[in-house]
DSSP file (Angstrom, degrees, kcal/mol; ACC not computed):
  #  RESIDUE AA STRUCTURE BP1 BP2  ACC     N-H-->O    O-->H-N    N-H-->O    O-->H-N    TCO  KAPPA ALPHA  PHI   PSI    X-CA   Y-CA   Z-CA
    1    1 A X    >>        0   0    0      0, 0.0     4,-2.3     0, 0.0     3,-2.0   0.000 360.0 360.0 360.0 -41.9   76.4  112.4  133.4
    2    2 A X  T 34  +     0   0    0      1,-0.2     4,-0.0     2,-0.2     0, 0.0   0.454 360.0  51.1 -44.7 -14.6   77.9  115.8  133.8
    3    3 A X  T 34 S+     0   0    0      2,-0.1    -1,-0.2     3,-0.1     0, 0.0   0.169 117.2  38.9-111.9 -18.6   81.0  114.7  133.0
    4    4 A X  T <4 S+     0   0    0     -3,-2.0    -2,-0.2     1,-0.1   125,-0.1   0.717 102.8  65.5-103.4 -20.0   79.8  112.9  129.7
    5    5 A X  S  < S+     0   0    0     -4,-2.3     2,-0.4     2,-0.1    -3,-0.1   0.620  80.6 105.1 -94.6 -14.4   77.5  115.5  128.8
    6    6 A X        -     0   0    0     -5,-0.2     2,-0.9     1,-0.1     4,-0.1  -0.306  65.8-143.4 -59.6 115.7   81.1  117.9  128.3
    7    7 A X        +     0   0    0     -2,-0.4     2,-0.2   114,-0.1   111,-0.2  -0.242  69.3  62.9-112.3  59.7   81.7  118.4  124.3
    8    8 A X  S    S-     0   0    0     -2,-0.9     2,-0.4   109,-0.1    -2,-0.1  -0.977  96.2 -84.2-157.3-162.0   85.2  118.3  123.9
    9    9 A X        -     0   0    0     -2,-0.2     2,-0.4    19,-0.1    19,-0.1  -0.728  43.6-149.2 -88.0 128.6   87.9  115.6  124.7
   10   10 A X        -     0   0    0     -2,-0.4    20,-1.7    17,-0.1    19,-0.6  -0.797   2.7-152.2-106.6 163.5   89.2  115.5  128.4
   11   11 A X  E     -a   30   0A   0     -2,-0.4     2,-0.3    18,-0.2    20,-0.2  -0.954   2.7-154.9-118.7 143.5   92.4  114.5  129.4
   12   12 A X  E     -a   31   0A   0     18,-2.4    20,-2.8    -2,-0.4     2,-0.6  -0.973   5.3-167.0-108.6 124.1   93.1  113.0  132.6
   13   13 A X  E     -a   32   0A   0     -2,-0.3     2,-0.4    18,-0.2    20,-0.2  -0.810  13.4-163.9 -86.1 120.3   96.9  113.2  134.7
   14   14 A X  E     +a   33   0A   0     18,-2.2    20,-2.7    -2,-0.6    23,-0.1  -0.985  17.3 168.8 -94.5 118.3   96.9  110.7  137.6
   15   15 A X        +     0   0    0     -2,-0.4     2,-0.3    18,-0.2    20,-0.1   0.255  63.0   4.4-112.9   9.6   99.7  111.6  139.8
   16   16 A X  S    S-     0   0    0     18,-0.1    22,-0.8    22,-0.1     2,-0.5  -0.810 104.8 -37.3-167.1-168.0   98.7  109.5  142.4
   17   17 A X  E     -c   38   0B   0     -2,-0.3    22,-0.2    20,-0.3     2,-0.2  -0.766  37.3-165.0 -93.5 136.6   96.4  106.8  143.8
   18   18 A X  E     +c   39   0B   0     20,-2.6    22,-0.9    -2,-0.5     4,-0.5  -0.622  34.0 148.5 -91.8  57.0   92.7  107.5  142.4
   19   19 A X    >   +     0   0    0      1,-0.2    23,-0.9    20,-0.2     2,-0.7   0.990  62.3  52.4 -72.6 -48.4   91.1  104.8  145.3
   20   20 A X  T 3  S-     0   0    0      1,-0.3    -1,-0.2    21,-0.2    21,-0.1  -0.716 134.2 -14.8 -92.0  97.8   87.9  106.9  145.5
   21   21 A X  T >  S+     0   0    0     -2,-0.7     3,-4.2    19,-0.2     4,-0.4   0.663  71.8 160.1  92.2  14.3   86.1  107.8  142.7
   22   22 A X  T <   +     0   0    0     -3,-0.7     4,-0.3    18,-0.7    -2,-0.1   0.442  64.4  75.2 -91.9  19.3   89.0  106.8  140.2
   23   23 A X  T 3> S+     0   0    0      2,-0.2     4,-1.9     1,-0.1    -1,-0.3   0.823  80.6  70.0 -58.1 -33.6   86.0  106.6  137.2
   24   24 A X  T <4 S+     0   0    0     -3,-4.2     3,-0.3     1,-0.3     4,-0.3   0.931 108.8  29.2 -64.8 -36.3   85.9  110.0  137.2
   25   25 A X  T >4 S+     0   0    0     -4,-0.4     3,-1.1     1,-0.2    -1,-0.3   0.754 118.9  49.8 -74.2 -12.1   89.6  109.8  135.5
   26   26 A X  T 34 S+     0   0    0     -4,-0.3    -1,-0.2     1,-0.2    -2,-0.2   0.710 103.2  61.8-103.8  -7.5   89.5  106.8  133.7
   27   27 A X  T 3< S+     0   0    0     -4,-1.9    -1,-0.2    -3,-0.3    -2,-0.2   0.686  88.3 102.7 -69.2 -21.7   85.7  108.2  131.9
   28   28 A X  S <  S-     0   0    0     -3,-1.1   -17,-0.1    -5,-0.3   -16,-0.1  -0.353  88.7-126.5 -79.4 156.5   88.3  111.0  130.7
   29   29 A X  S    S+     0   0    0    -19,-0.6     2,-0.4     1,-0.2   -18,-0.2   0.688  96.4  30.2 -64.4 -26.1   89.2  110.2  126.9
   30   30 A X  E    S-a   11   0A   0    -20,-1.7   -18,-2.4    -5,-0.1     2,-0.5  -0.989  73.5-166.4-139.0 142.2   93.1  110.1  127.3
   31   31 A X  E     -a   12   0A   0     -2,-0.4    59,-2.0   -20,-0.2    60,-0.8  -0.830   3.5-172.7-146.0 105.9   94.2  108.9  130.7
   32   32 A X  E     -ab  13  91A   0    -20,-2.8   -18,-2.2    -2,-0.5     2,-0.4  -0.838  16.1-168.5-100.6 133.5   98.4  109.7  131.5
   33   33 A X  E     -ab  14  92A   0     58,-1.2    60,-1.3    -2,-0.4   -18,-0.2  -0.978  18.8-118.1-113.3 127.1   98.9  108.1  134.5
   34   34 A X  E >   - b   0  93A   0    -20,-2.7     3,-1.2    -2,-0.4    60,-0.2  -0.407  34.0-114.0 -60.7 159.7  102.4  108.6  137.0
   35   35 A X  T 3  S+     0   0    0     58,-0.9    46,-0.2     1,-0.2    -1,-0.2   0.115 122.5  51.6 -76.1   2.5  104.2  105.4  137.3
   36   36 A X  T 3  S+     0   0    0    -22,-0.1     2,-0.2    43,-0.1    -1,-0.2  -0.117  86.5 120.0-139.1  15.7  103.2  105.6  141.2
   37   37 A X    <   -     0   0    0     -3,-1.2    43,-1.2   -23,-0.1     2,-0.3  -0.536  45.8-168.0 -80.9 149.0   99.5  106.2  140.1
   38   38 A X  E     -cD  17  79B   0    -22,-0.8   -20,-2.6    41,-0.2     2,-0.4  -0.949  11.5-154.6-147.1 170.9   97.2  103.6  141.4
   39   39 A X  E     +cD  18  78B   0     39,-1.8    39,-2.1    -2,-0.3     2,-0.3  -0.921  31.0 124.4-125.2  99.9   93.5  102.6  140.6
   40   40 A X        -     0   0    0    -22,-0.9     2,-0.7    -2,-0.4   -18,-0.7  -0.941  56.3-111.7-155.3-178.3   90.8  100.8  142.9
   41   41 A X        +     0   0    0     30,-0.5     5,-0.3    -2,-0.3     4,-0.2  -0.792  43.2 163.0-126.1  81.8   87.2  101.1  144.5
   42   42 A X     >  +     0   0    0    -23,-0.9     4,-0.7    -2,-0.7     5,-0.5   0.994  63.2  46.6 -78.2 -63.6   88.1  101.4  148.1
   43   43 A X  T  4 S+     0   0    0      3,-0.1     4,-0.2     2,-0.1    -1,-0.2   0.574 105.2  60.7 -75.8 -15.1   84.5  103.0  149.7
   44   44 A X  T  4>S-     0   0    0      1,-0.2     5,-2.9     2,-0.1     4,-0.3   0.921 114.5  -4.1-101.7 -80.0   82.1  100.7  148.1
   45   45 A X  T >45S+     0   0    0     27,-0.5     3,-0.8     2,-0.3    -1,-0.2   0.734 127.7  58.1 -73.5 -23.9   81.7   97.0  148.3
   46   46 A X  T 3<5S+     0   0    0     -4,-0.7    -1,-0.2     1,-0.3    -2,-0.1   0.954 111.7  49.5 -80.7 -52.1   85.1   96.5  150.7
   47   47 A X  T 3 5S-     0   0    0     -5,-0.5    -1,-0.3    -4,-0.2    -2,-0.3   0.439 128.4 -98.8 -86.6 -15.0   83.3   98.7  152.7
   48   48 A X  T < 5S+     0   0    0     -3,-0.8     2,-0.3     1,-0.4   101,-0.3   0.777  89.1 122.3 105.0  21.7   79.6   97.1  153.1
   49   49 A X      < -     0   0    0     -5,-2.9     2,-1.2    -6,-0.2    -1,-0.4  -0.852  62.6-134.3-105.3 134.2   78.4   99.9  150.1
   50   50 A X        -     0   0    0     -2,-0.3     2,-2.8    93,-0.3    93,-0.2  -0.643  21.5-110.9-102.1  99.2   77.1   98.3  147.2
   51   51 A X  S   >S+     0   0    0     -2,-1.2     5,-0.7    21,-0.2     3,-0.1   0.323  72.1 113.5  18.6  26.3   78.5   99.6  143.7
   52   52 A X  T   5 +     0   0    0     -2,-2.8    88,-0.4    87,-0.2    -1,-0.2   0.254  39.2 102.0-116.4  32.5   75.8  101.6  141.8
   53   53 A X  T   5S-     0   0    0     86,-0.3    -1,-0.1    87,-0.1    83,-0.1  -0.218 120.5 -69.7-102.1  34.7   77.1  105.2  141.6
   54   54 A X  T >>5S+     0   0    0     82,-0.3     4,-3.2    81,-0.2     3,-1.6   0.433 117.4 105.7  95.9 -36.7   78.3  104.6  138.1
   55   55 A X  H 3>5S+     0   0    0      1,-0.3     4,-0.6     2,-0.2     5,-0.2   0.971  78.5  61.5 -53.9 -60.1   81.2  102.1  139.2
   56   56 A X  H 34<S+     0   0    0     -5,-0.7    -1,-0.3     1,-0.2    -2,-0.1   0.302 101.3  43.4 -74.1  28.2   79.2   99.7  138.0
   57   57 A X  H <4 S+     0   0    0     -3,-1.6    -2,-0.2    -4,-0.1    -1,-0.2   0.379 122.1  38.3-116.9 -36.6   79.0  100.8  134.7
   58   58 A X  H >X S+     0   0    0     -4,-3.2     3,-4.5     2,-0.1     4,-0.9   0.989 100.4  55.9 -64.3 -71.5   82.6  101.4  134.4
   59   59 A X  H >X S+     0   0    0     -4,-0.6     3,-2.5     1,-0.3     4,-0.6   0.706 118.2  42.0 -47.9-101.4   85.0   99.2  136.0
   60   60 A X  H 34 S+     0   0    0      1,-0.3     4,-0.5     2,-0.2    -1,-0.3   0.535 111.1  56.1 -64.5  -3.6   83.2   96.0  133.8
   61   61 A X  H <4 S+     0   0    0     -3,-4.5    -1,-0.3    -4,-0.2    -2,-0.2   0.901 121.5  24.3 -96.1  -8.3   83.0   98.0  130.7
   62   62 A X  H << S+     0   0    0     -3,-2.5    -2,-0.2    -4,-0.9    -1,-0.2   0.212 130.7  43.5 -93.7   4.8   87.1   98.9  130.7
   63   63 A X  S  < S-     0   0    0     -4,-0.6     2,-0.2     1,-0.3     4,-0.2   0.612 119.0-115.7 -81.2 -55.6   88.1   95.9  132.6
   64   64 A X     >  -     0   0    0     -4,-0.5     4,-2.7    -5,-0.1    -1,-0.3  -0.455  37.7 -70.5 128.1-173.2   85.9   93.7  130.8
   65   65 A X  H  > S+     0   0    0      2,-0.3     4,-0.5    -2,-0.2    -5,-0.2   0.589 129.9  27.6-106.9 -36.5   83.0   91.9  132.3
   66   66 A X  H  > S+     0   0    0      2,-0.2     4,-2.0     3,-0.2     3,-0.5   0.911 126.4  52.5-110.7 -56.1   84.3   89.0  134.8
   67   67 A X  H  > S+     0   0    0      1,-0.2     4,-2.4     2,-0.2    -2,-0.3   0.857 113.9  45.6 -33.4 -64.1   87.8   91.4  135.3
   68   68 A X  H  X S+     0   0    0     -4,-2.7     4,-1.2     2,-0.2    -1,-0.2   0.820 112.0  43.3 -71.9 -43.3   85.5   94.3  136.2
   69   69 A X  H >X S+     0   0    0     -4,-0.5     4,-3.0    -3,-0.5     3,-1.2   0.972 112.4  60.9 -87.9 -64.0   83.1   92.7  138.6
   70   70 A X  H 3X S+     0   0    0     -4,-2.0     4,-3.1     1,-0.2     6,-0.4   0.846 107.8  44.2   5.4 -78.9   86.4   91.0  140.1
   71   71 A X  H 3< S+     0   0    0     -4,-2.4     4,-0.5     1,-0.3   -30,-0.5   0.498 112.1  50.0 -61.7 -26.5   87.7   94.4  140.9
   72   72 A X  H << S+     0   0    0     -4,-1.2   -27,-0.5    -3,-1.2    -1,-0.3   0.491 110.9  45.9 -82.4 -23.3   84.8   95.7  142.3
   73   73 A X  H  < S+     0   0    0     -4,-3.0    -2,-0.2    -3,-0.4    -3,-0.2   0.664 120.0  41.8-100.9 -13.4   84.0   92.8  144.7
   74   74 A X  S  < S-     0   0    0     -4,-3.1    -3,-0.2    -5,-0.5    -2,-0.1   0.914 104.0-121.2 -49.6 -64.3   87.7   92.7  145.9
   75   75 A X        -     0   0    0     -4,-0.5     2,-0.3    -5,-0.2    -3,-0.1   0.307  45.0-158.1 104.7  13.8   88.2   95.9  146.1
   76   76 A X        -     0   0    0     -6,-0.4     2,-0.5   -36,-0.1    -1,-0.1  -0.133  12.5-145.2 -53.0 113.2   91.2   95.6  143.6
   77   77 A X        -     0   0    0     -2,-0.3   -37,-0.2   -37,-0.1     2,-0.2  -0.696   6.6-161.2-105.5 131.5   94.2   97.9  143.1
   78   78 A X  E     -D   39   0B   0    -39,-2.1   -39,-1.8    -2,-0.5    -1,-0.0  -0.523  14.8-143.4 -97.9 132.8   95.5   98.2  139.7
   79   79 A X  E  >  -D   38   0B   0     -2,-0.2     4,-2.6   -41,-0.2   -41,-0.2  -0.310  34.4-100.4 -67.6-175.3   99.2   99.6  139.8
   80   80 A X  H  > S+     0   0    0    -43,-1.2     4,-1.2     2,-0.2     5,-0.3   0.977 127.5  54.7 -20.7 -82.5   99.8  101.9  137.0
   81   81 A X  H  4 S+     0   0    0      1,-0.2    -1,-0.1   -46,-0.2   -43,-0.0   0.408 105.1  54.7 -60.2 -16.9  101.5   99.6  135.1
   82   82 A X  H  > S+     0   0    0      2,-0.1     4,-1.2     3,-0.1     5,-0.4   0.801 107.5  59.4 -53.8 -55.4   98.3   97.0  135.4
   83   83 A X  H  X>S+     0   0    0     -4,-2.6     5,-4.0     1,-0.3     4,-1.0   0.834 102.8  41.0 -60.6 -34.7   96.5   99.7  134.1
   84   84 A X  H  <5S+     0   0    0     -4,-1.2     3,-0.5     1,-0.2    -1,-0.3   0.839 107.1  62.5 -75.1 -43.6   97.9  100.2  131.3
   85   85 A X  H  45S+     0   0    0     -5,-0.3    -1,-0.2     1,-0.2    -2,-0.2   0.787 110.5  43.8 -45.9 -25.0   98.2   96.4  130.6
   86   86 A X  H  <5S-     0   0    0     -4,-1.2    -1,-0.2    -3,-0.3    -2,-0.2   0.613 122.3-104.0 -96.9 -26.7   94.1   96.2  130.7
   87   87 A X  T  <5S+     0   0    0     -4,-1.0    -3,-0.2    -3,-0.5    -2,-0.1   0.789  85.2 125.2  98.0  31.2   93.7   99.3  128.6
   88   88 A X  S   <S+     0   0    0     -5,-4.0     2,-0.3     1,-0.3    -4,-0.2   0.791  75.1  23.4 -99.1 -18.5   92.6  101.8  131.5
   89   89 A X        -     0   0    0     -6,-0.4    -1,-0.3    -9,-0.2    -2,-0.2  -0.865  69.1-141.4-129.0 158.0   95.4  104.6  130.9
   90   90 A X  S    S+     0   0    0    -59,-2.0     2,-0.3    -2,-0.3   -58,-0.2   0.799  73.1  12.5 -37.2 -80.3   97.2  105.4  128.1
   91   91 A X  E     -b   32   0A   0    -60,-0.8   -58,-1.2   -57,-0.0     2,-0.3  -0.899  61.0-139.1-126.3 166.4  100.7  106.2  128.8
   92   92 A X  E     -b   33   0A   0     -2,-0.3   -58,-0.2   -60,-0.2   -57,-0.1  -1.000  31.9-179.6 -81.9  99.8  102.8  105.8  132.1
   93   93 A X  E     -b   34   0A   0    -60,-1.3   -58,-0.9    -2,-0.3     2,-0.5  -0.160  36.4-107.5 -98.5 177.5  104.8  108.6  132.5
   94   94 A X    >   -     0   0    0    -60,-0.2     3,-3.4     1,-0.2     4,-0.3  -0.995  47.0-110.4-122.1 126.4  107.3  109.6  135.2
   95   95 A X  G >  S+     0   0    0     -2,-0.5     3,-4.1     1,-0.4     4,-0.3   0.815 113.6  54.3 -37.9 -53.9  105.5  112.5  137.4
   96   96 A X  G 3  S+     0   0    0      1,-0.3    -1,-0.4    -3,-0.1   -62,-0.0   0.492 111.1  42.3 -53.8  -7.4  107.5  115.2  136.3
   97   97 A X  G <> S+     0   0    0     -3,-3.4     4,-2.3     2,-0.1    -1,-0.3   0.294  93.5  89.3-139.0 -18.9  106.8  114.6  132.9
   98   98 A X  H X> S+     0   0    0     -3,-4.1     4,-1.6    -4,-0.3     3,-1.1   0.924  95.6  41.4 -69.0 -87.6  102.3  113.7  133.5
   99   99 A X  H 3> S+     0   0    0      1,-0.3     4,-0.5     2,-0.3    -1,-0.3   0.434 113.2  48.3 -65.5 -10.8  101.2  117.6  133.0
  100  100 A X  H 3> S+     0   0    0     -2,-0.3     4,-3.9    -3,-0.2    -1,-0.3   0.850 116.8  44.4 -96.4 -32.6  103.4  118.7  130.1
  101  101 A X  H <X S+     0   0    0     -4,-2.3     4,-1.4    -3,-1.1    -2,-0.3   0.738 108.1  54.3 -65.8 -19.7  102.4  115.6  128.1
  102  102 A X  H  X S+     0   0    0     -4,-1.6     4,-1.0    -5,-0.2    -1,-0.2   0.844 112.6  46.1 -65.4 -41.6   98.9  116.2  129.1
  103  103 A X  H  X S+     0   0    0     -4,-0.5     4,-1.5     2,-0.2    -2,-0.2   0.842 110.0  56.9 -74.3 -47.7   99.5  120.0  127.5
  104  104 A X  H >X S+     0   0    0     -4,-3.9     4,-1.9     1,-0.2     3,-0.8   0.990 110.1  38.4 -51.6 -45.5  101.2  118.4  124.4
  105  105 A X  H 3X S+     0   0    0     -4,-1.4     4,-3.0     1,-0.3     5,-0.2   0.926 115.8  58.5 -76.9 -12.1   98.2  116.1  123.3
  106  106 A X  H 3X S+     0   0    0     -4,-1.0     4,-1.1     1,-0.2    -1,-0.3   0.783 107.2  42.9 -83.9 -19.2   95.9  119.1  124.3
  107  107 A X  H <X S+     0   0    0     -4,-1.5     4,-0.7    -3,-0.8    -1,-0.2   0.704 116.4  53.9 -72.6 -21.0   97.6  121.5  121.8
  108  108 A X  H  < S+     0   0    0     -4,-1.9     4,-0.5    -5,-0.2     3,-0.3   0.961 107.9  52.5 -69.4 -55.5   97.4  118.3  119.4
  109  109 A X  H >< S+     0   0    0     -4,-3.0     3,-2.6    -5,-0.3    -1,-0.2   0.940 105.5  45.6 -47.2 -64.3   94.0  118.2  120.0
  110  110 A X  H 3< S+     0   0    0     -4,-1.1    -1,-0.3     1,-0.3    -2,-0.2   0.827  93.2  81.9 -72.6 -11.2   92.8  121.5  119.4
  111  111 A X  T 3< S+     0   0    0     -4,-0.7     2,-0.3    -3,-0.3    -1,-0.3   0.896  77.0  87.3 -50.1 -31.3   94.8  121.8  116.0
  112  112 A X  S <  S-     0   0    0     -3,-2.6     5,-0.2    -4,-0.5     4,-0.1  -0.517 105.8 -82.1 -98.5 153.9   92.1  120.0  114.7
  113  113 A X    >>  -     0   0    0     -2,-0.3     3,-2.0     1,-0.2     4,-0.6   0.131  51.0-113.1 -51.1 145.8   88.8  122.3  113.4
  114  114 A X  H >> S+     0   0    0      1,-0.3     4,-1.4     2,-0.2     3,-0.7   0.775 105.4  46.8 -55.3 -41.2   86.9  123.0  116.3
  115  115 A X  H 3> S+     0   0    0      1,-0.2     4,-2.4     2,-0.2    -1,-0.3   0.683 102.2  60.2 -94.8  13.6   83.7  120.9  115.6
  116  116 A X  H <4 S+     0   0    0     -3,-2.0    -2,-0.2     2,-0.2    -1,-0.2   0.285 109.5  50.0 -90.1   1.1   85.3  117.9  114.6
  117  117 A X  H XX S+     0   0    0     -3,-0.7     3,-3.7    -4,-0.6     4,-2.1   0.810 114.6  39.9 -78.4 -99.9   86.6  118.2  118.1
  118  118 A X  H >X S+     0   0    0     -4,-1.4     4,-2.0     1,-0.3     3,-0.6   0.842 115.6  51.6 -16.5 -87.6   83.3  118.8  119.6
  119  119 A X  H 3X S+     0   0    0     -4,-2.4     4,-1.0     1,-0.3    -1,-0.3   0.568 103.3  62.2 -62.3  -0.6   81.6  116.2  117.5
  120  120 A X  H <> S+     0   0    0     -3,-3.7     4,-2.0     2,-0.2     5,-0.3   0.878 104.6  40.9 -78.0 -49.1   84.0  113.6  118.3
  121  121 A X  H <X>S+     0   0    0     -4,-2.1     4,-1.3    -3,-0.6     5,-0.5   0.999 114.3  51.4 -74.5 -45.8   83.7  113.2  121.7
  122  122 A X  H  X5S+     0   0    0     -4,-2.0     4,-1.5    -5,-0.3    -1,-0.2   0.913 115.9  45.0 -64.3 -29.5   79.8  113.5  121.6
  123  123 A X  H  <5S+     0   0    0     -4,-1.0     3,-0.4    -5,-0.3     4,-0.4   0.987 116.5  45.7 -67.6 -66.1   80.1  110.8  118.9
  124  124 A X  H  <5S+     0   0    0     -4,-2.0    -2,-0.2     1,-0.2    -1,-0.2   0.356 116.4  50.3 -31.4 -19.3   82.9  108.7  121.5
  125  125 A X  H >X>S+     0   0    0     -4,-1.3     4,-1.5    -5,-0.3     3,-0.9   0.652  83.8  91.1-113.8 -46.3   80.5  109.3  124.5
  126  126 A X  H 3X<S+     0   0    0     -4,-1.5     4,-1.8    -5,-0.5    -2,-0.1   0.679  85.9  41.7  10.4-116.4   77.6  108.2  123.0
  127  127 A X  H 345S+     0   0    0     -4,-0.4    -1,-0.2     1,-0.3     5,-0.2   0.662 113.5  54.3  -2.7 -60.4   77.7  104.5  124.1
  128  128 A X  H <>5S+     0   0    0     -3,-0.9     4,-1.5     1,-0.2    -1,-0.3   0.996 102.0  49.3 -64.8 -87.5   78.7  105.3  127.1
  129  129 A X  H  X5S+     0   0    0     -4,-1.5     4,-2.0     2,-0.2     5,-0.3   0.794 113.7  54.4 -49.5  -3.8   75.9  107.9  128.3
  130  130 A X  H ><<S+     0   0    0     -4,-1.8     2,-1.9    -5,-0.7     3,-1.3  -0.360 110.7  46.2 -89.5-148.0   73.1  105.0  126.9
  131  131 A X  H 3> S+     0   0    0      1,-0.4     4,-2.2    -2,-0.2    -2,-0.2  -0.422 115.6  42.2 140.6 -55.3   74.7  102.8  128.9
  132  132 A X  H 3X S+     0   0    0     -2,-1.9     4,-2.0    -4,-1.5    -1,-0.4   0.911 108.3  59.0 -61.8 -59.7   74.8  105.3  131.9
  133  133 A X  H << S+     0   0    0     -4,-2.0     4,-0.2    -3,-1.3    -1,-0.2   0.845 110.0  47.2 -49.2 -34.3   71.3  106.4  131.3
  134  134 A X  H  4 S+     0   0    0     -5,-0.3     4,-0.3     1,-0.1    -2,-0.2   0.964 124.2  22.3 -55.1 -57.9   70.2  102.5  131.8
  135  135 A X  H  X S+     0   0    0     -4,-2.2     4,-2.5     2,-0.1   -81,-0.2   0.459 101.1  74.8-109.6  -7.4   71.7  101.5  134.4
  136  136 A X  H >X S+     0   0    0     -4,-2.0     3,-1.6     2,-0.2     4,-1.4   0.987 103.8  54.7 -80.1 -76.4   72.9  104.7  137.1
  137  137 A X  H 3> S+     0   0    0      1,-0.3     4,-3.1    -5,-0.3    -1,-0.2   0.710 112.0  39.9 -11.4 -68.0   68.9  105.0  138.1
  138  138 A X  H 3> S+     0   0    0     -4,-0.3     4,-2.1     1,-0.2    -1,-0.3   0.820 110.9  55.6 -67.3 -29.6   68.8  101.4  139.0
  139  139 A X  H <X S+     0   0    0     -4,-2.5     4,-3.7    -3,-1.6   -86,-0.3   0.964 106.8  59.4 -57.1 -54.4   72.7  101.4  140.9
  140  140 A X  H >X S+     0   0    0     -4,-1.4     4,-1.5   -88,-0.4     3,-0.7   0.939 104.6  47.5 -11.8 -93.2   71.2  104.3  143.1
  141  141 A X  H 3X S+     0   0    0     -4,-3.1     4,-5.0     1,-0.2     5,-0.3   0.770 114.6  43.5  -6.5 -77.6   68.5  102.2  144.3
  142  142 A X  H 3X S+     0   0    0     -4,-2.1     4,-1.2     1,-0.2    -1,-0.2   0.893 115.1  50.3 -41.2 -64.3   70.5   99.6  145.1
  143  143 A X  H XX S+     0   0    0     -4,-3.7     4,-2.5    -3,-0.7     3,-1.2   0.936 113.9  42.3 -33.6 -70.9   72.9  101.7  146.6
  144  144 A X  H 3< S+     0   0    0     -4,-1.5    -2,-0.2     1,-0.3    -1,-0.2   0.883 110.3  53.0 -52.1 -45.5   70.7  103.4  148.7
  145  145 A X  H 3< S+     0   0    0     -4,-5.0    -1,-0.3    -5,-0.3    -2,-0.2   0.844 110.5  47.1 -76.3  -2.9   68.7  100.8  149.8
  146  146 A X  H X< S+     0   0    0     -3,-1.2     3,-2.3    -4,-1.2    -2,-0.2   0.665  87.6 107.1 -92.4 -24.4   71.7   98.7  151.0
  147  147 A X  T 3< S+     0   0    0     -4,-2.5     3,-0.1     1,-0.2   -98,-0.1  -0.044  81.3  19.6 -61.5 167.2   73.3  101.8  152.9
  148  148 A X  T 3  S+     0   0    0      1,-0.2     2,-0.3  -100,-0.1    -1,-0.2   0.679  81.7 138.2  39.0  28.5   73.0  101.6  156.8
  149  149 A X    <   -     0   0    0     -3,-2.3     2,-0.3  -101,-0.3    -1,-0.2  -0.709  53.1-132.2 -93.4 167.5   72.4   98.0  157.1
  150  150 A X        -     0   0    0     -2,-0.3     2,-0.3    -3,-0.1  -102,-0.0  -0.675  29.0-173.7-111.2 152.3   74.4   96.6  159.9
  151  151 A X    >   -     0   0    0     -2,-0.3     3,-1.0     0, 0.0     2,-0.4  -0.869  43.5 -76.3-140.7 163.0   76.6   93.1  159.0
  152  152 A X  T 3  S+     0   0    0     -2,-0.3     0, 0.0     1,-0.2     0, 0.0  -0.724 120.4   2.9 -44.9 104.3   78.7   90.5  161.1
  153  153 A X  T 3  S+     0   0    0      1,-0.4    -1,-0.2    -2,-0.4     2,-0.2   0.582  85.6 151.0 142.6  41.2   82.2   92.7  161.7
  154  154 A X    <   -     0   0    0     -3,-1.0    -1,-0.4  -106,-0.0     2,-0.4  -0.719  25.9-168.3 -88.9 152.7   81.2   95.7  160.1
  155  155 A X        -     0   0    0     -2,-0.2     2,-0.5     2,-0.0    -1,-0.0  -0.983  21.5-133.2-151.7 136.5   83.1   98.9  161.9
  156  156 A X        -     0   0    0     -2,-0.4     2,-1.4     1,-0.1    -2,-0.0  -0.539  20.4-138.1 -92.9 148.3   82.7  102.3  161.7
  157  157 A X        -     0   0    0     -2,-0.5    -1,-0.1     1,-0.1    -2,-0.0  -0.753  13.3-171.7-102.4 111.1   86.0  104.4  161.1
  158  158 A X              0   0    0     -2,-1.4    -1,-0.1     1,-0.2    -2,-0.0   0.374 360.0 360.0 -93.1  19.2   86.1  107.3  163.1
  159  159 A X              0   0    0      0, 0.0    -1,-0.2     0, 0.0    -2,-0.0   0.581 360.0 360.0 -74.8 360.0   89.4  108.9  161.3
């Protein structure tokens, strides 16, 4: 919510694989991804976690519904060039190239008057925090009550 509750436009540069966490970039309003970026939900369900930290509010609502729950119950990794095929980044970039085009559209950005800045994204976010607000409570739960139960070939990684 901290991360919606921000009132101006973020940009995210992916230069790499996002496996853990990789809502927090793809929540961002413009998302340049490297051409050697990749996108997945390694810790949760792959892993015997169940999905409610907010994953399950993204992933189906930029994947789409049947694509998103897919992705999450694999454990699916979108190359780049997936992503961008689905609508999860923007542009593909070649690394060298992610952080000064991330600096162009952010000079673009602020050209325009400062609360029509500001009140776009609160307007663009909307949706999104009701949506968040609904359902994050209830993913906790879930989450929580599912951690440290023990399953058929579950293994702890001690790296």
């Amino acid at each position: 919510m901290n991360h919606l509750n921000i009132e101006v436009p973020i940009i995210a540069a992916v230069n790499g694989p996002a496996l853990i966490h990789a809502e927090l970039a793809v929540l961002c309003d413009i998302v340049l991804a490297a051409e050697d970026a990749e996108f997945q939900d390694a810790p949760h369900f792959p892993n015997g976690i169940v999905p409610g930290d907010g994953v399950h509010v993204i992933w189906p609502l930029l994947l789409g519904p049947n694509r998103g729950r897919y992705f999450l119950l694999t454990g699916q990794k979108l190359s780049a060039r997936e992503a961008l095929n689905l609508g999860v980044v923007n542009e593909i970039l070649p690394t060298e190239q992610l952080i000064a085009r991330a600096w162009e559209l952010a000079r673009q950005i602020i050209q325009r008057p400062p609360l029509t800045v500001r009140y776009a994204r609160v307007a663009i976010t909307q949706q999104l925090k009701q949506l968040m607000l609904e359902n994050l409570g209830y993913g906790l739960a879930l989450e929580g009550l599912g951690a440290g139960q023990s399953w058929p070939g579950a293994t702890i990684d001690k790296k």
